[in-house]
Each structure stands twice: as structure tokens, then as C-alpha cells.
LUMKOLVEX-152071 format. One line per field, with one value per residue (C-alpha): residue in one letter; residue number from 1; x, y, z. Coordinates in steps of 0.2 Angstrom, whole numbers. Layout:
type = (A	...)
seq = (NUM	...)
c1 = (X	...)
c2 = (Y	...)
c3 = (Z	...)
***
This chain:
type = (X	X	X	X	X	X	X	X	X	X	X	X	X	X	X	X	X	X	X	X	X	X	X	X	X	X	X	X	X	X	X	X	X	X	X	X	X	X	X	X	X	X	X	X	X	X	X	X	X	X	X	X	X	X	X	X	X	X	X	X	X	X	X	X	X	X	X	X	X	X	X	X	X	X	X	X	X	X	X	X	X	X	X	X	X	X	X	X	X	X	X	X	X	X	X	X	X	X	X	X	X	X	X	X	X	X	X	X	X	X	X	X	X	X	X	X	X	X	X	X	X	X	X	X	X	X	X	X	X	X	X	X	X	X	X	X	X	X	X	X	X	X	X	X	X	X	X	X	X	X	X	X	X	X	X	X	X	X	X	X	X	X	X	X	X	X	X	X	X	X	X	X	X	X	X	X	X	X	X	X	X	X	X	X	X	X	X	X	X	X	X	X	X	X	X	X	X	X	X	X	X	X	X	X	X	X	X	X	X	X	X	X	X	X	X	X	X	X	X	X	X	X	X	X	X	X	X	X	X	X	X	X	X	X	X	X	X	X	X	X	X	X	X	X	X	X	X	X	X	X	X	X	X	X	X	X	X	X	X	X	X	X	X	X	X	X	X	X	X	X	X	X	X	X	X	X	X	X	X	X	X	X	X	X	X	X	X	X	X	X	X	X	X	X	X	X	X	X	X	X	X	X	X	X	X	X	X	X	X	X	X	X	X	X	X	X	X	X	X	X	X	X	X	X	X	X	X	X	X	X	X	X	X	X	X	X	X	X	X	X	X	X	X	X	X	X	X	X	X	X	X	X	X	X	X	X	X	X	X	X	X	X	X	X	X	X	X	X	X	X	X	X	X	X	X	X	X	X	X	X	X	X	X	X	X	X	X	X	X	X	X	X	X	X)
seq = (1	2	3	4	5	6	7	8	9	10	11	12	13	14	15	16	17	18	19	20	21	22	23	24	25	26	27	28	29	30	31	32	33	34	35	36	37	38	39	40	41	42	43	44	45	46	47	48	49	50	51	52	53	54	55	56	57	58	59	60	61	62	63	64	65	66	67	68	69	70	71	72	73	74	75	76	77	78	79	80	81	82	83	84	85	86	87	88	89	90	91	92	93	94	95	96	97	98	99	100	101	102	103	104	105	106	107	108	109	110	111	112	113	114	115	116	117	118	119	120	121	122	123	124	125	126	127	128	129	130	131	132	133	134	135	136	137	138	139	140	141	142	143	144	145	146	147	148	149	150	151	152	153	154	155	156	157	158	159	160	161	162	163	164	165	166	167	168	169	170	171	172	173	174	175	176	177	178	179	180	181	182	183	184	185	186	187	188	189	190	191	192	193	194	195	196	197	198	199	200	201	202	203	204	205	206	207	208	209	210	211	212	213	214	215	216	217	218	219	220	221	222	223	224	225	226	227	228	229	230	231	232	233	234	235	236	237	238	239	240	241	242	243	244	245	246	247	248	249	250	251	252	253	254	255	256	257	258	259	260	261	262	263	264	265	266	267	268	269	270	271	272	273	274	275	276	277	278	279	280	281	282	283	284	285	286	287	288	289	290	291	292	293	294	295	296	297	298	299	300	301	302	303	304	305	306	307	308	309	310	311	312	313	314	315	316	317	318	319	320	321	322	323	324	325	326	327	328	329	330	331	332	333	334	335	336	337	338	339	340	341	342	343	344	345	346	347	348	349	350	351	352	353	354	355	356	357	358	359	360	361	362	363	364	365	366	367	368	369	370	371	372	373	374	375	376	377	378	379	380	381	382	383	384	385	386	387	388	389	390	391	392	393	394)
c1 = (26	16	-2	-8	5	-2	11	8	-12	-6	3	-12	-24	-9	-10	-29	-28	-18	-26	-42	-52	-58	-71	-56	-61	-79	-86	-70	-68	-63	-49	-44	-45	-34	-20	-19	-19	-15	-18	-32	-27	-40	-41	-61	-67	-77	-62	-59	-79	-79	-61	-67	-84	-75	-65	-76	-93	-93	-107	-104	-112	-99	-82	-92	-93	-76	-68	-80	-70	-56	-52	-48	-43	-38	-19	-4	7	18	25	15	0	-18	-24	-35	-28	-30	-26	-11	-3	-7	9	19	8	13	33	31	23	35	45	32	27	43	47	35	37	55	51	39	53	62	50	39	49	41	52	53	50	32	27	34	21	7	7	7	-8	-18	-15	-24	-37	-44	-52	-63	-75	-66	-66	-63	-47	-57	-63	-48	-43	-56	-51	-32	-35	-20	-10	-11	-6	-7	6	0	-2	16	5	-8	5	10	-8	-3	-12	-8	5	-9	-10	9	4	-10	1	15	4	-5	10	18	2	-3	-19	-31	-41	-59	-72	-86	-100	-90	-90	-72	-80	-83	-68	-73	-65	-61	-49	-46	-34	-25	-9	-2	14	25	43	47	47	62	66	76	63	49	56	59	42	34	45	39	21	23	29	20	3	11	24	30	36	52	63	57	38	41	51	36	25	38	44	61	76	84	99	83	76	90	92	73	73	89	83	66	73	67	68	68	51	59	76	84	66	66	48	55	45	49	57	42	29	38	29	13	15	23	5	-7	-18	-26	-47	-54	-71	-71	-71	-76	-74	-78	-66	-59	-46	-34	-36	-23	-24	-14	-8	3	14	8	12	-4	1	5	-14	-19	-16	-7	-21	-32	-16	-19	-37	-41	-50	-50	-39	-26	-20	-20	-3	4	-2	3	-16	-32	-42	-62	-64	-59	-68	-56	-55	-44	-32	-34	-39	-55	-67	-71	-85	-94	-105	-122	-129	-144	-148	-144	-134	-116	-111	-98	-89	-79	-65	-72	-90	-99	-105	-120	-107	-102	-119	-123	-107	-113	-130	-125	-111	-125	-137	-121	-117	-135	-143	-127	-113	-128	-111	-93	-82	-63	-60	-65	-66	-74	-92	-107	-103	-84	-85	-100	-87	-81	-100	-102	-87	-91	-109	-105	-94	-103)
c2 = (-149	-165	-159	-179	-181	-178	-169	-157	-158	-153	-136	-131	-133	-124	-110	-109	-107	-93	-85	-87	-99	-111	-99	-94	-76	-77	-61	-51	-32	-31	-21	-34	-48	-40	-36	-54	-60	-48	-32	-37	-34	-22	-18	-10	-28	-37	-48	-36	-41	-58	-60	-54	-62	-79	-75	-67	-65	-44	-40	-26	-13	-19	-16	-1	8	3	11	29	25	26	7	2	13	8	15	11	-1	-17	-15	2	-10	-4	-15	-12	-10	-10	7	2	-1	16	22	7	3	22	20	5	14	29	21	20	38	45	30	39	56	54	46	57	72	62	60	73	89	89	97	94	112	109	95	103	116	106	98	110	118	102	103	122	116	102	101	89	87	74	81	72	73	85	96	97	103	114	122	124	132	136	128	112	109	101	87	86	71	66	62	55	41	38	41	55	70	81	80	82	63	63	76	67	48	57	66	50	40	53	54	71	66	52	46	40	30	43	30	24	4	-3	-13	3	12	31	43	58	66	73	83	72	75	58	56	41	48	37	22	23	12	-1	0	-2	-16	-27	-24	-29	-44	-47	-45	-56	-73	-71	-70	-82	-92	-106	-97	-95	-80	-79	-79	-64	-56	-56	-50	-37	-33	-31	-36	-52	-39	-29	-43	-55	-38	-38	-54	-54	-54	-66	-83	-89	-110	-120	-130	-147	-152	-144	-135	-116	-113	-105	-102	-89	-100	-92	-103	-118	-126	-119	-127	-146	-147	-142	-154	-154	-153	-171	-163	-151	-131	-123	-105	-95	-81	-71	-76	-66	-68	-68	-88	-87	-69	-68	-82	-83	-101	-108	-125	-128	-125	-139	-157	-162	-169	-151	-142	-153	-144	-135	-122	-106	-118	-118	-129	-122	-126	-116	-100	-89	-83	-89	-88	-86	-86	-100	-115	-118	-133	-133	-124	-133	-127	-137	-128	-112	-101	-85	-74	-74	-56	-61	-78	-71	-86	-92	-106	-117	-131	-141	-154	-167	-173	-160	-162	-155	-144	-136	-133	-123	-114	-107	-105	-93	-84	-83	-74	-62	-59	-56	-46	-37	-36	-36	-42	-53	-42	-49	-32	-13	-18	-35	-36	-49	-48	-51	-65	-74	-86	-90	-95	-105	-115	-117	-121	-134	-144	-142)
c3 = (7	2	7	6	22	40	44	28	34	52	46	35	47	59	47	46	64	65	53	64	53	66	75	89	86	84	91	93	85	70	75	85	72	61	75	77	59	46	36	23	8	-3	-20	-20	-19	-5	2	18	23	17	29	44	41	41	57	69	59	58	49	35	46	60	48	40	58	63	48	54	69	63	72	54	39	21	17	6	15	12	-8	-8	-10	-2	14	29	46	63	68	80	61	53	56	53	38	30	33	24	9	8	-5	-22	-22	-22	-36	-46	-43	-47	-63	-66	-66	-77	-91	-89	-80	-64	-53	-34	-31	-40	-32	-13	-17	-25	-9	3	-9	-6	13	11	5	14	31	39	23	11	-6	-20	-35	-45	-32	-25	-42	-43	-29	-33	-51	-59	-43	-56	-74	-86	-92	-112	-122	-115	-99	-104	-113	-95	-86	-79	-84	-68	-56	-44	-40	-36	-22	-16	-14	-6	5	10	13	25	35	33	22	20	9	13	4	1	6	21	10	7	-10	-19	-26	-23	-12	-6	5	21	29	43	53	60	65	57	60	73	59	54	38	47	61	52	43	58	66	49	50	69	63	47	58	69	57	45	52	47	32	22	18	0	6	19	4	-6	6	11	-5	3	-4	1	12	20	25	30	43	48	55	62	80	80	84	69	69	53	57	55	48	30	31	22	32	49	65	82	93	104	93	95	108	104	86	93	101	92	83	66	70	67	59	44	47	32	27	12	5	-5	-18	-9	8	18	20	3	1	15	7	-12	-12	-17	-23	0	1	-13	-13	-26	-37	-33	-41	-58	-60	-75	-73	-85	-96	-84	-69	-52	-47	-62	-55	-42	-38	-36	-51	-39	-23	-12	0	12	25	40	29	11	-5	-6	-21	-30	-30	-36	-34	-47	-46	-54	-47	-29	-26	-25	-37	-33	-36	-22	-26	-16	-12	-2	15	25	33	19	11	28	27	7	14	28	15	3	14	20	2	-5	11	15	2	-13	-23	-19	-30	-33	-36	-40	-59	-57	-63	-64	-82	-82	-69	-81	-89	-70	-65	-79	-77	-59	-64	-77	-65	-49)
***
């Protein structure tokens, strides 16, 4: 797709749209949002508040009560990977994740002896021991005593000291525990578990795999069969079956990007907003993560942009946070800790508009967030080079 066509503009701007960037949502539940757009993808970082901020402006208190609610939780899901769900997807969400703890518990009996009989009754240990108070790993281990061994330097090689966290993803997957943040925050990877008892057996795996497919164009579309791959991380057999029943419509002629035949009209008339809509996110939002396409959300000379000595058409990721217009890539920006400020830097020349937009990100970061992590390990001092690469060309 040529970003410098209209037509190319159009489908951004169609996409932004469906992801709920152009204020349709303002003031909707968080919950809600994230029915209608997609999971949010989290890795201890801030893009969960900074997505739903953009879409319906949820304040951190507003996300943070939700997830005591239990309206949102953060589980495994697509790929095994963590996101933040409405809870109408719990279920689906966990079927979907079955697949990596098993992976690793099976290679973990291959290298290191764990048997299935070990890890059958490590788990049902866990479950005895928790209740409605989260407890975290090492109270849990605490509390088992001899239940848990030790795996010996061989472990350690594969950071896997115990087979305890084995027990803990399987159980998590299949529903029967969860894990919650011990400060109620999503940015801050600290947990402990609860006992918990949800029900996923209806989802079967070709079930589950067709809903996700239904979800995924309906919160993506138009997209290919390789993008809903990715996201899926089916193969291209699962997937050709997932989709199977959706209608899906190449979106113009010897296209790959495909559309429900239900969005059809919906898509023919919309029209691209005349005025710029700006929003401020997360590198891995779902305005990019659902497809990890980046170079459809850049015009062509955005892609060429050095930055962190490479271009940002050769890479599969964001390397900041994103400004986005109606859809397009149009700057980068961080977080400065201790300036209090965002620095940025925007492809084109900036607008009043846009200078509001960081302002009231700004004040959202600073008197709410207190930082915009990437993720868990991100820190004002890992991200210093970012800032003053941003800084230098701003």
C-alpha cells in the first residue's frame, strides 16, 4: 500500500477508526473499548493506560478499578503472549494460551526429568494453598516446603530453578488460578496469585480458533492471512480453517488485505476526517501490533528515517512511542522522568493541535502514570539515548 495515495490515506484513517482513534468512544468503559477494538497487548509497560486513554480517555484510577472489577484482567492469550481483556474474553483468551505451558513443561521433561506425575501434583499443591489472598512465587513456595525441588545448576542453564513456575503457567492457562498485580497497576510487573475456578472447556481448539479469527477482522480488517497469522500465531492450515466461514472479501482487486463482506458497505462510505486527529501511544499499540506491518502506517519517505541508526521501514517494531494522525505514523516521543515532560519529535511541522494533544498526554503521564514505560524493564535511564535523539531533532 502507497501511503502518499488517497486511497492508501483513506484505509489508515479506516483503520484508526476502528481502532477507536477519532474520539467515537470518548467516555465508554474500558471494558467496552476493548470488546470493540482489541486485547491490549502488555508486557509491565504503560501501553494498556496510554491505549484506552487515547480512545475513550480512562483515567488510570478508571482501568485500575476496572481490573478490581474483574471487567478487565491481564492473562496469557494469543501466541501465549500477556494482554488485557474485557472479561467476555477470559475464556477465549486462556484456550488460546493452552498451548506454551504445555510446550514448556514438556520440554522441561526432556531436559531436566520432570515428570508429568510431578508437575500433576505440584499443581494440585498450589491450588491448596491459595484462597482469596494473592500470594506471591515465593510464598507460595514457602508454603509448599518440600512439595518443590530443586532443578540444580542444569536449571538454572535453562532459568528454570523449580518446576514451580510450570505449575503456576499451566494453572493460569487452564483458568483454575490467576495472577494479579499486588498494587492493582498493570505497569508494574509484580504479582501474586489467587485461587480461581473459570470454566474454558467449552473452547475447543477449533472453536476458539474461529472466534479469535471473527474478533481479529472485525478489530483489524482490512488485513491479510499472514498478518492474522501473526497475530494468531497459527499455522497457515489453522488459520485457512478459522476463517473459513467469515466472508472475508479482498478489499479491492488482486488485494491480500481482506474485509467481512459485513464491512463492506460500512468501509465504501466512510471518508478519511478532513482535519487532523492526533493520538499518542504506545509503540505497541494495537494500531500496529494487530498486523505488525509498520511500513502501511508510514509514508514512504517516514519509512527512510533514521533513527537509533536504523531506518523505520526495516524494522518490524516501533523503536518509541508513536504520534499518530488519522492512522499514520507521524513522530516519535518519550517520556523524560526528570524533566516531567515528553520530548518528541514529529515527521512534519507541528500544529497547534498536536502541541495540545502532548500537553494533555503530558499532564496524563506526569500526574497519573508518574512514567510511560515501553516495558517492565524499560527505565528513564535505558530510554536516555531515545530522549536524546528525539531532543536533538525536534
Amino acid at each position: 500500500m502507497d501511503g502518499t495515495t488517497t486511497e492508501g490515506a483513506r484505509l489508515r484513517a479506516w483503520w484508526a477508526h476502528r481502532q477507536g482513534l477519532d474520539g467515537a468512544l470518548s467516555g465508554r468503559a474500558p471494558a467496552e473499548v476493548l470488546a470493540r477494538t482489541g486485547w491490549a497487548r502488555s508486557v509491565g509497560g504503560s501501553a494498556p493506560y496510554l491505549g484506552l486513554y487515547a480512545r475513550c480517555g480512562a483515567s488510570r484510577v478508571d482501568v485500575d478499578e476496572a481490573v478490581a472489577r474483574l471487567d478487565l484482567h491481564e492473562l496469557p492469550s494469543a501466541r501465549g503472549c500477556t494482554y488485557v481483556l474485557p472479561a467476555q474474553d477470559f475464556a477465549l483468551g486462556l484456550a488460546l494460551a493452552a498451548g506454551p505451558p504445555e510446550a514448556e513443561i514438556r520440554a522441561a521433561a526432556k531436559h531436566l526429568g520432570v515428570t508429568a506425575q510431578e508437575v500433576d501434583e505440584l499443581c494440585a499443591a498450589v491450588v491448596g494453598v491459595l484462597g482469596d489472598t494473592p500470594l506471591d512465587p515465593a510464598a507460595i513456595k514457602a508454603a509448599l516446603g518440600g512439595a518443590v525441588r530443586n532443578l540444580g545448576e542444569e536449571g538454572r542453564k535453562r532459568s528454570l530453578g523449580t518446576p514451580l513456575p510450570l505449575a503456576l503457567g499451566r494453572l493460569q492457562a487452564s483458568g483454575a488460578i490467576r495472577r494479579v498485580p499486588v498494587n492493582g497497576r498493570l505497569d508494574q510487573q509484580r504479582y501474586g496469585y489467587v485461587r480461581w475456578g473459570l470454566d474454558t472447556a467449552k473452547w475447543t481448539r477449533e472453536r476458539a480458533a474461529a472466534e479469535l479469527a471473527r474478533r481479529y477482522f472485525d478489530w483489524a480488517a482490512p488485513a491479510s492471512l499472514q498478518h492474522f497469522r501473526w497475530f494468531s500465531g497459527f499455522t497457515a492450515a489453522v488459520a485457512k480453517a478459522a476463517v473459513a466461514d467469515l466472508g472475508l472479501e479482498p478489499v479491492a482487486a488482486g488485494s491480500e488485505l481482506l474485509l467481512p463482506g459485513s464491512l463492506r458497505a460500512e468501509f465504501a462510505a466512510y471518508d478519511r476526517p478532513a482535519k487532523p486527529v492526533y493520538a499518542l501511544l504506545a509503540g505497541i499499540d494495537g494500531i500496529h501490533l494487530l498486523h505488525r506491518d509498520l511500513p502501511r502506517l508510514l509514508d514512504p519517505a517516514d519509512g527512510e528515517r533514521v533513527f537509533q541508526k536504523k531506518a523505520l521501514n526495516a524494522r518490524p517494531d516501533l523503536p518509541a512511542h508513536a504520534i499518530v494522525d488519522r492512522g499514520r505514523i507521524v513522530g516519535l516521543w518519550e517520556y523524560d522522568v526528570e524533566g516531567g515532560e515528553i520530548v518528541w519529535q514529529a515527521f512534519g511541522k507541528p500544529d497547534a493541535a498536536l502541541r495540545s494533544e502532548i500537553d494533555r498526554v503530558t499532564a496524563f503521564v506526569r500526574d497519573e502514570l508518574g512514567d510511560a514505560r515501553g516495558f517492565s524493564l524499560d527505565s528513564p535511564k535505558a530510554r536516555a539515548p531515545r530522549i536524546a535523539e528525539l531532543g536533538a531533532g525536534a
